[in-house]
PyMOL Python script that loads the backbone (N, CA, C, O; Angstrom):
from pymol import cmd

cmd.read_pdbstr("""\
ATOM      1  N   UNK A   1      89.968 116.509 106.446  1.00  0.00           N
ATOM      2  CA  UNK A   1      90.233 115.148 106.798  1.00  0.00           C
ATOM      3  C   UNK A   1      89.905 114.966 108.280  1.00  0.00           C
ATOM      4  O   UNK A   1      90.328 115.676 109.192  1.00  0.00           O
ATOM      5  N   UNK A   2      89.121 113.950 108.384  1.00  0.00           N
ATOM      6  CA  UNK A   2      88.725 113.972 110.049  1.00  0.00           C
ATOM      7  C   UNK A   2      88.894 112.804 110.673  1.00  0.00           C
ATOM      8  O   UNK A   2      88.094 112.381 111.507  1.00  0.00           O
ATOM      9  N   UNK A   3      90.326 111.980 110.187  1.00  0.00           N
ATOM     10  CA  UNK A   3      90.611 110.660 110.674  1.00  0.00           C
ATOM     11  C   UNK A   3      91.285 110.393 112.093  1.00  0.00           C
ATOM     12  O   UNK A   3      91.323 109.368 112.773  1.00  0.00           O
ATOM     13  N   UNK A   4      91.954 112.034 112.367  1.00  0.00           N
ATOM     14  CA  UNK A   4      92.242 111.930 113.988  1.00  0.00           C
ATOM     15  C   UNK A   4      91.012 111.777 114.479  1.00  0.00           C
ATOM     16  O   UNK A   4      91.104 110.858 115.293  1.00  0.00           O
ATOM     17  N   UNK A   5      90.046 112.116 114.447  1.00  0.00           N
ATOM     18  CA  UNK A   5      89.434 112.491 115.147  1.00  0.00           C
ATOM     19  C   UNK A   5      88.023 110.792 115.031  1.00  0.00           C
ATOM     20  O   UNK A   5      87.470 110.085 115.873  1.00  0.00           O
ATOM     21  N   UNK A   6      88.023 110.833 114.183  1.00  0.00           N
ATOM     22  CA  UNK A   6      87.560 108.949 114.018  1.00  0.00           C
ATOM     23  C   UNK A   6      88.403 107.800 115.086  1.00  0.00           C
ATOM     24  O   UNK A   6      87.787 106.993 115.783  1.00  0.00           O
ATOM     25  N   UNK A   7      89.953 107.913 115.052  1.00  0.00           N
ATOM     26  CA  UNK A   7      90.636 107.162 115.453  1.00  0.00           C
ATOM     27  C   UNK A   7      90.730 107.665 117.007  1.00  0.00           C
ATOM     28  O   UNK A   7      91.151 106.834 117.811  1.00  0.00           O
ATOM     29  N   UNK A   8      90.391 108.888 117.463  1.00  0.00           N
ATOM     30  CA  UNK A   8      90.115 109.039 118.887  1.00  0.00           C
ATOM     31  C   UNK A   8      88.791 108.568 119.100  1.00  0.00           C
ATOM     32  O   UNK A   8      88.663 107.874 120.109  1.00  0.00           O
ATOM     33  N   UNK A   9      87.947 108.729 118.535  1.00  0.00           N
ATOM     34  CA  UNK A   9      86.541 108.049 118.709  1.00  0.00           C
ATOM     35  C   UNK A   9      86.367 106.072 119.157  1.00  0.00           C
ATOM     36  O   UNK A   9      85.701 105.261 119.800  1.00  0.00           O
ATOM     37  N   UNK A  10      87.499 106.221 118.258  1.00  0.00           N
ATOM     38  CA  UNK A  10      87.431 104.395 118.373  1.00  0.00           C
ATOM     39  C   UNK A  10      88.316 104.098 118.832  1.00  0.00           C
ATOM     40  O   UNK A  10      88.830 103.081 118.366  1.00  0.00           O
ATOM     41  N   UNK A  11      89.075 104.842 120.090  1.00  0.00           N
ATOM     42  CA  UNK A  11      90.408 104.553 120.450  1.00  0.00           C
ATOM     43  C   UNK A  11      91.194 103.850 119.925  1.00  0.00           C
ATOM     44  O   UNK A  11      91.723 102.892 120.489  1.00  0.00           O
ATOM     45  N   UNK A  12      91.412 104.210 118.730  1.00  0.00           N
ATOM     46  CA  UNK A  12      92.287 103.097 117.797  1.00  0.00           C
ATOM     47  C   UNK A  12      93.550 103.928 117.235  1.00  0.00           C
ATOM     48  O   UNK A  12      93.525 105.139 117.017  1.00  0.00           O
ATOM     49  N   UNK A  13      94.672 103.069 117.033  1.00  0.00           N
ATOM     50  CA  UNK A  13      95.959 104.300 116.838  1.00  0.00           C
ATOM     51  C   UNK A  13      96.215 104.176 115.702  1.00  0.00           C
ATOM     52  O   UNK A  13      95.461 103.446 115.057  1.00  0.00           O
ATOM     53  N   UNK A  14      97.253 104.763 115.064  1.00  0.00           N
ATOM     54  CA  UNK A  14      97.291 105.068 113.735  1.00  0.00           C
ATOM     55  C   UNK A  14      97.974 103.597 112.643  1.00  0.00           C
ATOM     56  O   UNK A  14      97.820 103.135 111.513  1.00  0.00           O
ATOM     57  N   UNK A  15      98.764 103.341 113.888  1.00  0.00           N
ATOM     58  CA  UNK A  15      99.742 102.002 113.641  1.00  0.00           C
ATOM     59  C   UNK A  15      98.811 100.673 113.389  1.00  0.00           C
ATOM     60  O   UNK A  15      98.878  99.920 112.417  1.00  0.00           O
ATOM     61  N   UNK A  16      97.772 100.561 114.708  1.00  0.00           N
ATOM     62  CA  UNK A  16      97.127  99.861 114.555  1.00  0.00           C
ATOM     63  C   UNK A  16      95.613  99.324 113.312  1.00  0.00           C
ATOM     64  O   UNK A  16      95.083  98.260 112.993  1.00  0.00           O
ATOM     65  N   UNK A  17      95.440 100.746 112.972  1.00  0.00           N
ATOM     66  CA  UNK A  17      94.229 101.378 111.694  1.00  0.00           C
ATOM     67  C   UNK A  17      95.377 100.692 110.341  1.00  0.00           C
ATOM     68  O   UNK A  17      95.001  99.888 109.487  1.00  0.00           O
ATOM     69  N   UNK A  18      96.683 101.215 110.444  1.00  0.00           N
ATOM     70  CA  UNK A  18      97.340 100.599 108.923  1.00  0.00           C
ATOM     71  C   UNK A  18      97.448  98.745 109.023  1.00  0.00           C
ATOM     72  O   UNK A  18      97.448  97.993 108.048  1.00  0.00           O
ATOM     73  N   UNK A  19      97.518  98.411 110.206  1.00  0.00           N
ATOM     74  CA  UNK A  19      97.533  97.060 110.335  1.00  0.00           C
ATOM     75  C   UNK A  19      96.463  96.397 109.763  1.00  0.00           C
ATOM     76  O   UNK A  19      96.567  95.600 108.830  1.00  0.00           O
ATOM     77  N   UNK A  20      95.091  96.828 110.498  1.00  0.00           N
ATOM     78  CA  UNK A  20      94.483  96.270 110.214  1.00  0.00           C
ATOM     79  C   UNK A  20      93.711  96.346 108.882  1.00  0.00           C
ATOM     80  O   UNK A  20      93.221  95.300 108.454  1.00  0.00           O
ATOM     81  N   UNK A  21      93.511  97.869 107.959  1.00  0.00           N
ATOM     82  CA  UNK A  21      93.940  98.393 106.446  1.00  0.00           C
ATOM     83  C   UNK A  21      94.502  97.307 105.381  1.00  0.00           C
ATOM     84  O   UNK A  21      94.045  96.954 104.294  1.00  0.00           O
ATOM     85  N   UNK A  22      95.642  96.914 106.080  1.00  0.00           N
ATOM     86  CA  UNK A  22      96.560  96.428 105.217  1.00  0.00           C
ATOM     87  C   UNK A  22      97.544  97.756 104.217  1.00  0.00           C
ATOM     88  O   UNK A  22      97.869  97.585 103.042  1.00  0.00           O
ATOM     89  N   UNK A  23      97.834  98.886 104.948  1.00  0.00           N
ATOM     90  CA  UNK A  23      98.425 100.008 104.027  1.00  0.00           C
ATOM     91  C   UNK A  23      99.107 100.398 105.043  1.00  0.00           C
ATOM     92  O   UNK A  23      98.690 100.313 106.198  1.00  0.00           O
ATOM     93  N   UNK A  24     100.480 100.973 104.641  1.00  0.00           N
ATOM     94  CA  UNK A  24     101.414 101.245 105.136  1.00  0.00           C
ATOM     95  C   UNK A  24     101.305 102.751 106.066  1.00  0.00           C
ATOM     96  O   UNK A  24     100.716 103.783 105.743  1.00  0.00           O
ATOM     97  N   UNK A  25     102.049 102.476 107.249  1.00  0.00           N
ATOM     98  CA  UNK A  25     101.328 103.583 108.580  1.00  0.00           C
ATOM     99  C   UNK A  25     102.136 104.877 107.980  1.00  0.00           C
ATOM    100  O   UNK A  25     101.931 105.840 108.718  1.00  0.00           O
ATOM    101  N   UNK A  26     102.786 105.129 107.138  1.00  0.00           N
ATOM    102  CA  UNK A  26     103.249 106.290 106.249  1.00  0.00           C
ATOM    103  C   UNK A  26     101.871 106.414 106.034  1.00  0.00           C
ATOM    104  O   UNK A  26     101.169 107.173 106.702  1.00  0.00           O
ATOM    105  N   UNK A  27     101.409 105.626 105.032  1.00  0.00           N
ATOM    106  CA  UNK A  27      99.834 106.571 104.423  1.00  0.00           C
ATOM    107  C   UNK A  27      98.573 107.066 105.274  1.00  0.00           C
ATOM    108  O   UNK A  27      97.772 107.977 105.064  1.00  0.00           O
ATOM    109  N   UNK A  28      98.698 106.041 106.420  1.00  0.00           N
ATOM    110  CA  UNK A  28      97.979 106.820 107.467  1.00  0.00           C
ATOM    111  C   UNK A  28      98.062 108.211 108.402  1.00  0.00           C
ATOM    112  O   UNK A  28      97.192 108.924 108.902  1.00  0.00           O
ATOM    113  N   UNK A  29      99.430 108.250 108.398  1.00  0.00           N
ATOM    114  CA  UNK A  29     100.305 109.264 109.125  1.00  0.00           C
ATOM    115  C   UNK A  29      99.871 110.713 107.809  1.00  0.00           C
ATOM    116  O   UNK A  29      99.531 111.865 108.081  1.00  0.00           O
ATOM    117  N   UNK A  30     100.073 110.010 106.265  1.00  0.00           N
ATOM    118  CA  UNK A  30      99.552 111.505 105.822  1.00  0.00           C
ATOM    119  C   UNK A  30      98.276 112.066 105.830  1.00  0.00           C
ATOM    120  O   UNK A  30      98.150 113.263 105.573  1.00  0.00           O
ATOM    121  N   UNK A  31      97.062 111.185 106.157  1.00  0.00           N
ATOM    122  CA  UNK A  31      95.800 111.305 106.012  1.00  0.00           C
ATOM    123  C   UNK A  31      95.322 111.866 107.859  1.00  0.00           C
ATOM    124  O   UNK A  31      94.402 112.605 108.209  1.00  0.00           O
ATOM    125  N   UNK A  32      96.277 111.220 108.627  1.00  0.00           N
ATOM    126  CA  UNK A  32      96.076 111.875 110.259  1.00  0.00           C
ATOM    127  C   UNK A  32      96.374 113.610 110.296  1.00  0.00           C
ATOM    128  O   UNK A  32      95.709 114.536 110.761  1.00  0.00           O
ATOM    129  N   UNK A  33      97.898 113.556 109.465  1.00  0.00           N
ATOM    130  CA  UNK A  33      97.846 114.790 109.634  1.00  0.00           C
ATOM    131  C   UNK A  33      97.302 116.099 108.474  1.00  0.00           C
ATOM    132  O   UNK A  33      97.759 117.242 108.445  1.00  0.00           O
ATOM    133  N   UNK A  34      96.268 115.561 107.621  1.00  0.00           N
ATOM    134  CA  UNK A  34      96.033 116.105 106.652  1.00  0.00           C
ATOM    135  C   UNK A  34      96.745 116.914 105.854  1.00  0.00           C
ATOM    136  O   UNK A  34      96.439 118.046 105.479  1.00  0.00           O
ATOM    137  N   UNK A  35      98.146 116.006 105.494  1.00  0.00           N
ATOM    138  CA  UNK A  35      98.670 116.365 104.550  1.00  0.00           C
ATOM    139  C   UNK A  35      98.803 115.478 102.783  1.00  0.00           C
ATOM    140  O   UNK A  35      99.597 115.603 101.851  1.00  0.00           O
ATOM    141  N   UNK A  36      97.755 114.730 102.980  1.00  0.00           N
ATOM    142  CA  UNK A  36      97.881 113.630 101.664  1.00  0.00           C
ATOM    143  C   UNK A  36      97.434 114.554 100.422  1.00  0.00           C
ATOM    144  O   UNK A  36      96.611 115.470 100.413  1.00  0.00           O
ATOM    145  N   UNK A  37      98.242 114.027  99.352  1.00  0.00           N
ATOM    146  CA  UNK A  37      98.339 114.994  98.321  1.00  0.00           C
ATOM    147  C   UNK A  37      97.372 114.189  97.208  1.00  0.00           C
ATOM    148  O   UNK A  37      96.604 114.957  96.630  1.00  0.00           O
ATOM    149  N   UNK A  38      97.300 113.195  96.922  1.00  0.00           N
ATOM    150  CA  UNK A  38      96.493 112.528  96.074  1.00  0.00           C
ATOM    151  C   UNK A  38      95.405 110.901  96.884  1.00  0.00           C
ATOM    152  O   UNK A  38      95.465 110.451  98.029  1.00  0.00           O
ATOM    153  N   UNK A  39      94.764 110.558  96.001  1.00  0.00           N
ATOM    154  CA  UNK A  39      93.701 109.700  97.085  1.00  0.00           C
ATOM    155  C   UNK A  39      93.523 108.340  96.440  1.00  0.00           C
ATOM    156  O   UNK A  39      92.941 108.168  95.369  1.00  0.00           O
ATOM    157  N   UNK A  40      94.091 107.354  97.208  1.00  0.00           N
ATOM    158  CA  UNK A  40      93.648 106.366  96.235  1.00  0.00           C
ATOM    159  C   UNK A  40      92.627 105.250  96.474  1.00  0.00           C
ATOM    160  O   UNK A  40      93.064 104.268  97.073  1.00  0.00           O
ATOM    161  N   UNK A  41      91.301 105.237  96.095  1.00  0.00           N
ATOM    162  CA  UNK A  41      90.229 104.968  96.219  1.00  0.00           C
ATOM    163  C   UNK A  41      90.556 103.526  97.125  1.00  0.00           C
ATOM    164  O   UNK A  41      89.917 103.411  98.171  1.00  0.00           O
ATOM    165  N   UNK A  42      91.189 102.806  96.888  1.00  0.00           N
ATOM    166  CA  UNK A  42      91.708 101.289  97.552  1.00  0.00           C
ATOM    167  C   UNK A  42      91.659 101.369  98.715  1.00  0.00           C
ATOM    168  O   UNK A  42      91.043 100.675  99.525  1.00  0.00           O
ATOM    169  N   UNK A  43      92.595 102.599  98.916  1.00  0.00           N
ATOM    170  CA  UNK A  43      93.593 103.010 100.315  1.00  0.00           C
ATOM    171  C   UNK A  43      91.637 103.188 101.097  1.00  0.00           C
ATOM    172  O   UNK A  43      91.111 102.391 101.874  1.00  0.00           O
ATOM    173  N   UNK A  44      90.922 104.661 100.441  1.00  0.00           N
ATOM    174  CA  UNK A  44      90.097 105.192 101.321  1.00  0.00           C
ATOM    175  C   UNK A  44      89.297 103.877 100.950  1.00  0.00           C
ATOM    176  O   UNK A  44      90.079 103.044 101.407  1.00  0.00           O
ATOM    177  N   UNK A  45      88.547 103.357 100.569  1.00  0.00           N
ATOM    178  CA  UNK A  45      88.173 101.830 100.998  1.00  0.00           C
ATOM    179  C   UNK A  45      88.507 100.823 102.076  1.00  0.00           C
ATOM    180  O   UNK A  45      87.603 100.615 102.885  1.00  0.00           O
ATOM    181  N   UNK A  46      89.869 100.024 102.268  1.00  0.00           N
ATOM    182  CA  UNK A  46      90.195  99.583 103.314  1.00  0.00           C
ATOM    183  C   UNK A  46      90.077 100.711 104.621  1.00  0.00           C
ATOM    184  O   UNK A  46      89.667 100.038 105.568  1.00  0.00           O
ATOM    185  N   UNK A  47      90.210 101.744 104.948  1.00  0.00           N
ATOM    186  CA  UNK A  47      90.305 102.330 105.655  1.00  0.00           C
ATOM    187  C   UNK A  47      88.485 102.296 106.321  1.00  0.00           C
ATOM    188  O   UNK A  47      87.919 101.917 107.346  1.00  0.00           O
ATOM    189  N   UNK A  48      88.098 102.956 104.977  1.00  0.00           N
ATOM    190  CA  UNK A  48      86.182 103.085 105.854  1.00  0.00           C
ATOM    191  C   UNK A  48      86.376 101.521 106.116  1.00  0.00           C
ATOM    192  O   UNK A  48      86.574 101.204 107.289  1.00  0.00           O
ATOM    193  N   UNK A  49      86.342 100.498 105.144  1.00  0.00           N
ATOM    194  CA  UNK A  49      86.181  99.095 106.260  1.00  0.00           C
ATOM    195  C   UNK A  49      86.535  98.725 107.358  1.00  0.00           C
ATOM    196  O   UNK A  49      86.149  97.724 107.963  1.00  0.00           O
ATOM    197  N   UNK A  50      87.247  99.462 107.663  1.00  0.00           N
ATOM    198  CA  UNK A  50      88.214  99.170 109.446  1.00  0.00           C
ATOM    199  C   UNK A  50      87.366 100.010 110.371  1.00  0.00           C
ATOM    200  O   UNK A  50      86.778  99.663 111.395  1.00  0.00           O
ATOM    201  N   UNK A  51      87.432 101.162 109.801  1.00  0.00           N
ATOM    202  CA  UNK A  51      86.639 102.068 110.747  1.00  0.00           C
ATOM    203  C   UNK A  51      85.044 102.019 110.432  1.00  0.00           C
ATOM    204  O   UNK A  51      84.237 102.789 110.952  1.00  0.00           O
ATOM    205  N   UNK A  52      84.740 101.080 109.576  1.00  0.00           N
ATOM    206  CA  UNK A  52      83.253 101.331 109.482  1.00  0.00           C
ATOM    207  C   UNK A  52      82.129 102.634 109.098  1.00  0.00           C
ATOM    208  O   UNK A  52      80.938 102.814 109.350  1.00  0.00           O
ATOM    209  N   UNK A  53      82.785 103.124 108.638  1.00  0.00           N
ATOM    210  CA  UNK A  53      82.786 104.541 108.371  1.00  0.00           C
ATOM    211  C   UNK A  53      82.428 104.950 106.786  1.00  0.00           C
ATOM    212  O   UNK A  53      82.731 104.136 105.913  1.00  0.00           O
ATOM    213  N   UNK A  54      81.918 105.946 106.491  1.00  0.00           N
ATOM    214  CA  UNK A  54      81.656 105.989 104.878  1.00  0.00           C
ATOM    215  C   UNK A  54      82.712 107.438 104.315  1.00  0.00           C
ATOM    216  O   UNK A  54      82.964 108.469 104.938  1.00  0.00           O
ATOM    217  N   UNK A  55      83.130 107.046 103.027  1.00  0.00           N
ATOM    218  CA  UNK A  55      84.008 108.409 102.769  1.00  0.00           C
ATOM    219  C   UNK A  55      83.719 110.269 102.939  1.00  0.00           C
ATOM    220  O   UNK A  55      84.490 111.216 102.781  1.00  0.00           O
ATOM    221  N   UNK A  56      81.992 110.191 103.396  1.00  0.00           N
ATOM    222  CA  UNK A  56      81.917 111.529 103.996  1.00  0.00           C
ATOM    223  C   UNK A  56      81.968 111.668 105.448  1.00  0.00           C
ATOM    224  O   UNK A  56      81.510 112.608 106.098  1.00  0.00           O
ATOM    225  N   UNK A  57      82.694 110.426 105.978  1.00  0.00           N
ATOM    226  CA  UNK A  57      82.848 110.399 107.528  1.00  0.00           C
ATOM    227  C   UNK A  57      84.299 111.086 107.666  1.00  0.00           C
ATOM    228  O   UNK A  57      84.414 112.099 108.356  1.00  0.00           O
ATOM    229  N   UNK A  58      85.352 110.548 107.032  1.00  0.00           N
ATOM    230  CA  UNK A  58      86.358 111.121 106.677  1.00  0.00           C
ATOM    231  C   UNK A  58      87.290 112.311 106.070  1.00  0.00           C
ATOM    232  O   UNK A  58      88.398 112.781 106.327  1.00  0.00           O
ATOM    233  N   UNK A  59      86.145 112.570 105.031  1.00  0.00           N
ATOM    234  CA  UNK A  59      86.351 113.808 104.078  1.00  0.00           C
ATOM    235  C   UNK A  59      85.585 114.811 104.190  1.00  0.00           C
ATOM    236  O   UNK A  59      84.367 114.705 104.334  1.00  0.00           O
ATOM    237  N   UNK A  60      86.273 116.011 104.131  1.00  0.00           N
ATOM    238  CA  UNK A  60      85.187 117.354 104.141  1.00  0.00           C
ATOM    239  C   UNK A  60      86.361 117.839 103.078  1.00  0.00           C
ATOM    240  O   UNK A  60      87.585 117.732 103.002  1.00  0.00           O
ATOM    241  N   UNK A  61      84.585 118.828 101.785  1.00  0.00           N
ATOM    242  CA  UNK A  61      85.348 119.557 100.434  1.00  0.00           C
ATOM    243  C   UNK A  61      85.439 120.903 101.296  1.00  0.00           C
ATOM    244  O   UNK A  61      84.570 121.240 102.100  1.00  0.00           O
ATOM    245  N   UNK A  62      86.605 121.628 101.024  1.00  0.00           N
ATOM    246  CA  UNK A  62      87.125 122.767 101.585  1.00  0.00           C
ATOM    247  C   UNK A  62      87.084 123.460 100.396  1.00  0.00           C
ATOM    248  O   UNK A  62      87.239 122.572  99.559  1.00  0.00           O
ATOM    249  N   UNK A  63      86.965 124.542  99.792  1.00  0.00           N
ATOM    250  CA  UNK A  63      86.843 124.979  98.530  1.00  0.00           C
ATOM    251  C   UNK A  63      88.074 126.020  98.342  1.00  0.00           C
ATOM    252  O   UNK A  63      88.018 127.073  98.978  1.00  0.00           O
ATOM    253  N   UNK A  64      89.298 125.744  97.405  1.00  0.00           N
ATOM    254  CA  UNK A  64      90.123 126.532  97.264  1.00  0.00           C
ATOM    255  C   UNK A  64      89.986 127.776  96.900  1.00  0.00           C
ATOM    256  O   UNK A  64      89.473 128.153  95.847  1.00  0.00           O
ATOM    257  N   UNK A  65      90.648 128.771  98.155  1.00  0.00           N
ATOM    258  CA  UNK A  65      90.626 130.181  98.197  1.00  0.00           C
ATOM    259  C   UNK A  65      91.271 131.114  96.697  1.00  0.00           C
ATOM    260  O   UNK A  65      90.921 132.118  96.076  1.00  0.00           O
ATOM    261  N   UNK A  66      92.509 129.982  96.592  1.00  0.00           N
ATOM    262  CA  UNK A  66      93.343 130.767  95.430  1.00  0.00           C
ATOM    263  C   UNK A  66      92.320 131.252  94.624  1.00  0.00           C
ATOM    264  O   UNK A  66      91.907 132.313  95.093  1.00  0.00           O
ATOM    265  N   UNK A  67      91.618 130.862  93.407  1.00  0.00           N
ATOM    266  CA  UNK A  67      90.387 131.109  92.702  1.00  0.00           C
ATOM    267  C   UNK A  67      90.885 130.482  90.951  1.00  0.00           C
ATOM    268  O   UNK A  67      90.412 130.622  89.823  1.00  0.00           O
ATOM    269  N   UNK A  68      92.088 129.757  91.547  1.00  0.00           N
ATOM    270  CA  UNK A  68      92.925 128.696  90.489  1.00  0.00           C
ATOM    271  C   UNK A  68      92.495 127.586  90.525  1.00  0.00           C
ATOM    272  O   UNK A  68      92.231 127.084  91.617  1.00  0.00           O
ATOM    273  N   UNK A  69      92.255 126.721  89.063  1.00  0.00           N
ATOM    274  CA  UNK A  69      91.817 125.329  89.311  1.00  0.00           C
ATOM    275  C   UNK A  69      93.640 124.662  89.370  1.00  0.00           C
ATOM    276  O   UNK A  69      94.607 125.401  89.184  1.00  0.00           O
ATOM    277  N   UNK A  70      93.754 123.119  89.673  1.00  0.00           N
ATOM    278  CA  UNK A  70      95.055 122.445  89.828  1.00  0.00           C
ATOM    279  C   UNK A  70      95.955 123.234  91.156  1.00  0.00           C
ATOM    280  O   UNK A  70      97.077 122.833  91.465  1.00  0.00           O
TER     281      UNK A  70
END
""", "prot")
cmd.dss("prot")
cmd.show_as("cartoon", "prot")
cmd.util.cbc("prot")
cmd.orient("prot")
C-alpha cells in the first residue's frame, strides 16, 4: 500500500483525503497504515479520484510467503 507516501507527495493529510473521498478517516487510517483487511472497489475508486491516481499507484501484489491460499 503506498498511500502514505501519495499523500506526502500531494501534501495532503489523511483527514483531509477522507473528506474529500467522502469515506470515513477510519478507512483511510487503515489503508495509511497498511493494515486494511478487505477492499472495497467504491472506497479504492473515490480515493484514486481525489488523488488522481490509478489503483497500481496505490497497490503493490506482495506474494504470500506462508505457501497457503486464504
Amino acid at each position: 500500500m503506498h498511500l502514505s507516501k501519495l499523500l506526502g507527495e500531494k501534501r495532503m493529510t489523511q483527514t483531509r483525503l477522507a473528506q474529500l473521498a467522502g469515506v470515513r478517516p477510519s478507512t483511510v487510517n487503515v489503508f495509511y497504515h497498511e493494515t486494511i483487511k478487505r477492499l472495497d472497489v467504491d472506497m479504492l475508486d473515490a480515493i484514486c479520484r481525489v488523488l488522481q491516481c490509478q489503483p497500481g499507484d496505490l497497490l503493490e501484489y506482495v506474494e504470500d510467503d506462508s505457501g497457503t491460499l486464504g
